[in-house]
C-alpha positions in Angstrom: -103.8 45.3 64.6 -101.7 42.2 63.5 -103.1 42.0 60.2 -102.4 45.7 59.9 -99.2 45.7 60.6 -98.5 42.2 58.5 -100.2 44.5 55.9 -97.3 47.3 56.7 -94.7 45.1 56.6 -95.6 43.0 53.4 -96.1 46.8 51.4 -92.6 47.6 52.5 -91.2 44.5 51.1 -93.1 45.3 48.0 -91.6 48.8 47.6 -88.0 47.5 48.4 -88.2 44.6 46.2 -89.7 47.2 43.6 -87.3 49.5 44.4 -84.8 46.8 43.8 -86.1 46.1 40.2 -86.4 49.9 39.2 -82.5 50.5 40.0 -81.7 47.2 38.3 -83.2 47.8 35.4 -82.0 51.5 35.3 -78.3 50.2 35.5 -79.4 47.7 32.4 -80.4 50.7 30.4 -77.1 52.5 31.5 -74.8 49.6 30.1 -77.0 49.0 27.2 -76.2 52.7 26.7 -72.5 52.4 26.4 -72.6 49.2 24.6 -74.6 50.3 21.9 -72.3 54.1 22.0 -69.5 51.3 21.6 -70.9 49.9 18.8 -71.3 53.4 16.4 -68.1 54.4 17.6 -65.9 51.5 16.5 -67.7 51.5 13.0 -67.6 55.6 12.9 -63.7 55.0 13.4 -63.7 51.8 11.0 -65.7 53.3 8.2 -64.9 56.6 7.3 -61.4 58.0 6.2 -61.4 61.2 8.4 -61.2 64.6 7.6 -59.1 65.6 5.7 -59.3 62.1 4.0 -55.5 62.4 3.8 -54.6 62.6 7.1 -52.2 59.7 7.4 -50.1 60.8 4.9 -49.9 64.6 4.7 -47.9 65.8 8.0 -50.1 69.2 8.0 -53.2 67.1 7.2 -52.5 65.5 10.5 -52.3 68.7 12.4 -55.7 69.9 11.0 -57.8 66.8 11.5 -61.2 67.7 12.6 -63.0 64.7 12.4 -61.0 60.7 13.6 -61.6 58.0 10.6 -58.8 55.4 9.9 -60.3 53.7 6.6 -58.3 53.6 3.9 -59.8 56.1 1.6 -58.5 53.8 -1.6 -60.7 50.9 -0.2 -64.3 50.7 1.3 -65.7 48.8 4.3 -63.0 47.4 6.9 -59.9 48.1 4.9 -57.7 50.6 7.1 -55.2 52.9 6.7 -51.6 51.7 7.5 -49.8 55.5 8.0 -53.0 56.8 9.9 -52.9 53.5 12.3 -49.0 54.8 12.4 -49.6 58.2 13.5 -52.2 57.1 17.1 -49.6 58.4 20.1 -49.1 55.1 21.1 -50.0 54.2 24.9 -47.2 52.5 26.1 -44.3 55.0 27.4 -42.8 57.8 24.9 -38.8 57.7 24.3 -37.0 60.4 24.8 -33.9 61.2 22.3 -31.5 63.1 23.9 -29.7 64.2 20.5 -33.0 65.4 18.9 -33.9 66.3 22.4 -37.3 65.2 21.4 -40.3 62.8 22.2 -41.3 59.8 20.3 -44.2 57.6 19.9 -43.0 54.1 20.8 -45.1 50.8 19.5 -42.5 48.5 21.4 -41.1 47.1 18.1 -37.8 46.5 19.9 -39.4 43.4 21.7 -38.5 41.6 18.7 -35.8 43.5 17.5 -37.4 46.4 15.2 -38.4 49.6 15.7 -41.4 52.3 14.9 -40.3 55.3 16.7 -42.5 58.2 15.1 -41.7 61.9 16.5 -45.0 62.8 18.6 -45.8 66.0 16.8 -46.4 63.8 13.9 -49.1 61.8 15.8 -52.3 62.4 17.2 -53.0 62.2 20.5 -55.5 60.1 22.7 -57.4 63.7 24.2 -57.5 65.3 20.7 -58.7 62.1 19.1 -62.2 62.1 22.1 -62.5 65.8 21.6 -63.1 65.0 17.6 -65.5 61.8 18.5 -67.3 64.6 20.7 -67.0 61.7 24.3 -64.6 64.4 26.0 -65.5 63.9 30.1 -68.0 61.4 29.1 -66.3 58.4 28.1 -63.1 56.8 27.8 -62.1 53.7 25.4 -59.0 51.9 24.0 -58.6 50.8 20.6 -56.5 47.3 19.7 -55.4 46.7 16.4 -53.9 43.0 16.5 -53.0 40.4 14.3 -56.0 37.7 13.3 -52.9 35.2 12.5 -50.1 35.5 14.8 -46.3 34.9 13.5 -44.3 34.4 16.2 -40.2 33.4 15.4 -37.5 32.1 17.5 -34.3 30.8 17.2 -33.3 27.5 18.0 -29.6 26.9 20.0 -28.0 24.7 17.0 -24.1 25.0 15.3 -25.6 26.5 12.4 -28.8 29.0 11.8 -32.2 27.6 12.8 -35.3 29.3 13.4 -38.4 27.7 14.1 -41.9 29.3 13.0 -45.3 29.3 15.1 -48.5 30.1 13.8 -51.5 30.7 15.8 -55.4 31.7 15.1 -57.4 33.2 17.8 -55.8 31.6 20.8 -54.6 28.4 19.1 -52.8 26.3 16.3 -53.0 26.8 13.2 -51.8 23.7 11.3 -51.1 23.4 7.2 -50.1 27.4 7.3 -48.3 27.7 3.7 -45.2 30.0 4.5 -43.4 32.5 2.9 -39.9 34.0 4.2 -37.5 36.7 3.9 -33.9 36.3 5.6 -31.5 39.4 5.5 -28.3 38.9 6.8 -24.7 39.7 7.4 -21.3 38.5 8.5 -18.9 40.2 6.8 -17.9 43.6 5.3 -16.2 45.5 2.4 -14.3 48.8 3.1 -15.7 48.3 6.5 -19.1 48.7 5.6 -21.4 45.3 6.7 -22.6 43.5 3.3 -26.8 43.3 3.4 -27.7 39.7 2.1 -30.8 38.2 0.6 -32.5 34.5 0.9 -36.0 34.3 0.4 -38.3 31.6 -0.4 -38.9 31.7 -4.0 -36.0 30.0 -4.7 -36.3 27.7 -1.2 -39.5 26.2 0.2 -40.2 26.9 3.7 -42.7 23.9 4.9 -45.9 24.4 6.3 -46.7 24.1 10.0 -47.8 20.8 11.5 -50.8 19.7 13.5 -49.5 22.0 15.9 -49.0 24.9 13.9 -44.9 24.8 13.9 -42.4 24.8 11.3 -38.5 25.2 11.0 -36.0 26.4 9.1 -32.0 25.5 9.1 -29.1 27.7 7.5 -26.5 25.2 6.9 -24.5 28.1 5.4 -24.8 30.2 8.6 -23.8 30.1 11.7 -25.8 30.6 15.0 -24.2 33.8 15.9 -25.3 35.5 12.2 -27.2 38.9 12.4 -30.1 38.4 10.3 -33.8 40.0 10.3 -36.0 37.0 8.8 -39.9 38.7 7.6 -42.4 35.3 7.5 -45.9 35.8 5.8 -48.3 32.8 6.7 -51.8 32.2 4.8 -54.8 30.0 5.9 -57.9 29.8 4.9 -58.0 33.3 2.8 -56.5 34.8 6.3 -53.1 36.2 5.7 -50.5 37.1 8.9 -46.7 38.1 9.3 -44.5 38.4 11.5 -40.6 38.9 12.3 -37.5 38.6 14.0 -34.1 40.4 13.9 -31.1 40.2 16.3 -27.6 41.7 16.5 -24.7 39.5 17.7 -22.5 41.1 20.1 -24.5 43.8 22.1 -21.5 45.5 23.0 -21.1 47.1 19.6 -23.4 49.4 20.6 -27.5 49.5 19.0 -28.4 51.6 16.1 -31.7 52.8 16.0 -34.1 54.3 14.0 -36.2 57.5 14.6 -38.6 58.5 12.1 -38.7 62.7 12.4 -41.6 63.1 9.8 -43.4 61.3 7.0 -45.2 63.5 4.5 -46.5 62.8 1.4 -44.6 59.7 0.5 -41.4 61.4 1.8 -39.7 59.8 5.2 -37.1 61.6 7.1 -35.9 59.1 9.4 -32.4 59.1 12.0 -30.2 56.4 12.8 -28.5 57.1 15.7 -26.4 55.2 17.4 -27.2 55.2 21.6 -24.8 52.6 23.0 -21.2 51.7 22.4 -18.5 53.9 22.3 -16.9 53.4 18.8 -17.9 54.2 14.8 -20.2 52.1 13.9 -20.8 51.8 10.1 -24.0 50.8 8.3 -25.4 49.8 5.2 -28.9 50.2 4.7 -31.8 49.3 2.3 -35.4 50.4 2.2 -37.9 47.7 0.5 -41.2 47.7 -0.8 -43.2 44.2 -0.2 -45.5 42.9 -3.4 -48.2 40.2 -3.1 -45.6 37.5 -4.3 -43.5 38.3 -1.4 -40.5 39.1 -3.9 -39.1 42.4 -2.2 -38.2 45.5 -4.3 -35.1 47.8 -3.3 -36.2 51.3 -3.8 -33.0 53.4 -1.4 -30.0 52.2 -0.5 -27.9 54.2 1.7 -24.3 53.8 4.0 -22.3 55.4 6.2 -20.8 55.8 9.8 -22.8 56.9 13.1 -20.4 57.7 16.2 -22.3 57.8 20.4 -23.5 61.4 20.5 -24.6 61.7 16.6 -26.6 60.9 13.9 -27.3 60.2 10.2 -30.3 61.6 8.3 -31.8 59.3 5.9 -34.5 60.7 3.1 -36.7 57.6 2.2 -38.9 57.6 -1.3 -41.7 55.7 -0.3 -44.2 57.1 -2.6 -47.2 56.4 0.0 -46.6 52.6 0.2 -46.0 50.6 2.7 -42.3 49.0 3.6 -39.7 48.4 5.5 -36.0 49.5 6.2 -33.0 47.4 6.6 -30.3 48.3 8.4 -26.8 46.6 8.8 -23.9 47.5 10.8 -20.8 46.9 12.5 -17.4 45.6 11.2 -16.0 42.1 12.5 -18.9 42.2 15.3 -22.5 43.0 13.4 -26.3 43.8 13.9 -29.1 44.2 12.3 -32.4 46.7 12.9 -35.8 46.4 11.0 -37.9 49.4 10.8 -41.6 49.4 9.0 -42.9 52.4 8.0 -46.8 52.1 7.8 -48.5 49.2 10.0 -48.6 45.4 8.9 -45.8 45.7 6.6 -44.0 43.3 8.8 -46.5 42.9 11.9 -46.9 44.6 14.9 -49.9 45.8 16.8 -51.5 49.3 17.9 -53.1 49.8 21.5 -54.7 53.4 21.8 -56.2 55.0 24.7 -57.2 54.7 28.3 -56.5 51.5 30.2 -59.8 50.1 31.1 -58.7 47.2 34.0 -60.4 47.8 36.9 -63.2 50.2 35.7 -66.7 48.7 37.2 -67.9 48.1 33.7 -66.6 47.8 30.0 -68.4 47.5 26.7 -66.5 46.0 23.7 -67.0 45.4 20.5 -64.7 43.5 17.6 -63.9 44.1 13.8 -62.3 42.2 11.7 -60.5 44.0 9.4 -57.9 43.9 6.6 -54.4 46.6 6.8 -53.4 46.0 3.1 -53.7 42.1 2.3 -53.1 41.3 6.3 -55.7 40.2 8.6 -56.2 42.1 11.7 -58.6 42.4 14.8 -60.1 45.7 15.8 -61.0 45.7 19.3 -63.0 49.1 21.0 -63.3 49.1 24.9 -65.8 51.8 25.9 -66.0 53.1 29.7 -68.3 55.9 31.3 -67.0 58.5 33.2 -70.4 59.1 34.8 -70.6 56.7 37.2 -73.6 53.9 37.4 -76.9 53.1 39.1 -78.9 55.0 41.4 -79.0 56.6 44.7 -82.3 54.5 46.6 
């Protein structure tokens, strides 16, 4: 009778310990399942244009997408689109325009003073974009687009101008970056209108970073209370990054921002409205297209006055490349607003998607990948919706 039962006892120990294995192994194959489903996704994104193959820059294309691809369909393997990465609904909070009375997608440019505000019915959102990849109510994921070299600018308290440049890799350093640099500024004005000036560094050397990936610059011939937008490309090791900086200098002129309505076809309609202050605030503005030699070419040029409550409408050329818009404004008291249209002109990052903290278990996989000649990091984050393991 003892032996039996010891027999009992040891075969239940077996079957739980079995039991034990089965529902571990089962949970292996579930996670092996998502990674892998990570895996074809990311590349399925990264490797095919989407359909139509215009999508990023035809408004109506946009509309009619039936199929998510953001490669650049003038390129082939990880080259991506810059105005299809512009059109994700971004996932950070929407602004609201109370004089368009209308929703935009918001990339949080204005943490370093610039903007990419694109009106939302010119983006695609995160539900559409699983009901095309066909993981509606199965899974959920969020896309990172981020900067291989990060640029990161500051300004240094000094009498005059001084800005001091950090460069970092994945997480650290990056030492011997050469740099090269755009400065806009302004600090006076004709006929009221602020005067856009130029320095760049084809005429003045910005050195490269040390051992612990810094540099500076000094602008004798400005002072530290200048409003200035300063564009800084950094290149190491074939690797190229950029990044920026603009400021105003009195806040209580009010801010003039930027709202791009709709791009289409190489056409941008864009707003600058003005939603603080309470006088006229007058502006001068210049749209540029960047080359490889970092020499920037003035294709629009633009002026006027912007009172609280209203608006200008701008109609930007861009042709279907890449650039950036400068805006100056104020008179006595001035600032300056940076707006790219297409992403990596001047930096910036993309997050699309679901948030996966907290979810029991996340699959990821990394790209790297190029958004014209700049070097990014594509990040997918895959999640079931299922649930995992099994029931014993």
């Amino acid at each position: 009778m003892v032996a039996f039962t010891l027999f009992l006892a040891a075969l239940l120990i077996f079957f739980g310990f079995f039991n034990q294995l089965n529902q571990t192994a089962i949970v292996y194959e579930q996670h092996n399942e998502i990674a892998t489903e990570c895996t074809n996704i990311l590349d399925s994104i990264l490797l095919n244009p989407g359909s139509p193959d215009d999508w990023g820059v035809m408004s109506n294309s946009a509309h009619n997408l039936v199929y998510l691809g953001l490669q650049d369909p003038e390129f082939d393997q990880y080259t991506l689109n810059p105005f299809s990465l512009m059109r994700l609904l971004s996932s950070s909070q929407e602004v609201y325009e109370n004089q368009t009375e209308e929703w935009y997608s918001n990339e949080l440019w204005d943490q370093n003073g610039g903007y990419l505000l694109l009106q939302d019915t010119q983006c695609i959102s995160y539900h559409n974009v699983t009901s095309l990849l066909g993981i509606n109510g199965t899974y959920d994921f969020q896309l990172m687009i981020t900067p291989t070299l990060t640029v990161n600018i500051t300004q240094v308290p000094a009498d005059d101008l001084k800005l001091e440049i950090q460069v970092y890799g994945s997480g650290f350093p990056l030492p011997d970056a050469n740099l090269n640099y755009l400065m806009f500024w302004t600090n006076t004005s004709a006929n009221g209108y602020p005067i856009l000036n130029q320095y760049n560094s084809t005429s003045d050397l910005l050195l490269p970073t040390d051992s612990s990936g810094v540099t500076s610059k000094d602008f004798p011939s400005l002072n530290n209370e200048t409003a200035f937008t300063c564009i800084v490309e950094a290149s190491e090791g074939g690797l190229l990054g950029i990044g920026y900086l603009s400021q105003q200098t009195m806040p209580n002129i009010g801010n003039l921002i930027p709202f791009i309505e709709n791009f289409d076809n190489g056409t941008a309609n864009v707003l600058l409205a003005q939603t603080t202050g309470t006088g006229e605030l007058y502006f001068n503005a210049t749209f540029y297209m960047l080359p490889d030699n970092f020499v920037p070419i003035a294709t629009g040029s633009f002026n006027g006055t912007v009172t609280p409550g209203s608006y200008q409408n701008l109609t930007i050329t861009t042709n279907n490349s890449t650039g950036f818009l400068v805006a100056a404004y104020g008179t006595g008291a001035y600032g300056i607003v940076v707006m790219p249209l297409g992403i990596g002109s001047i930096g910036g990052s993309v997050v699309f998607g679901g948030n996966p903290f907290g979810k029991q278990w996340v699959a990821s996989d990394i790209r790297q990948v190029l958004i014209g000649d700049i070097a990014y990091q594509a990040k997918l984050s895959l999640w079931s919706l299922q649930g995992y393991g099994v029931s014993g």
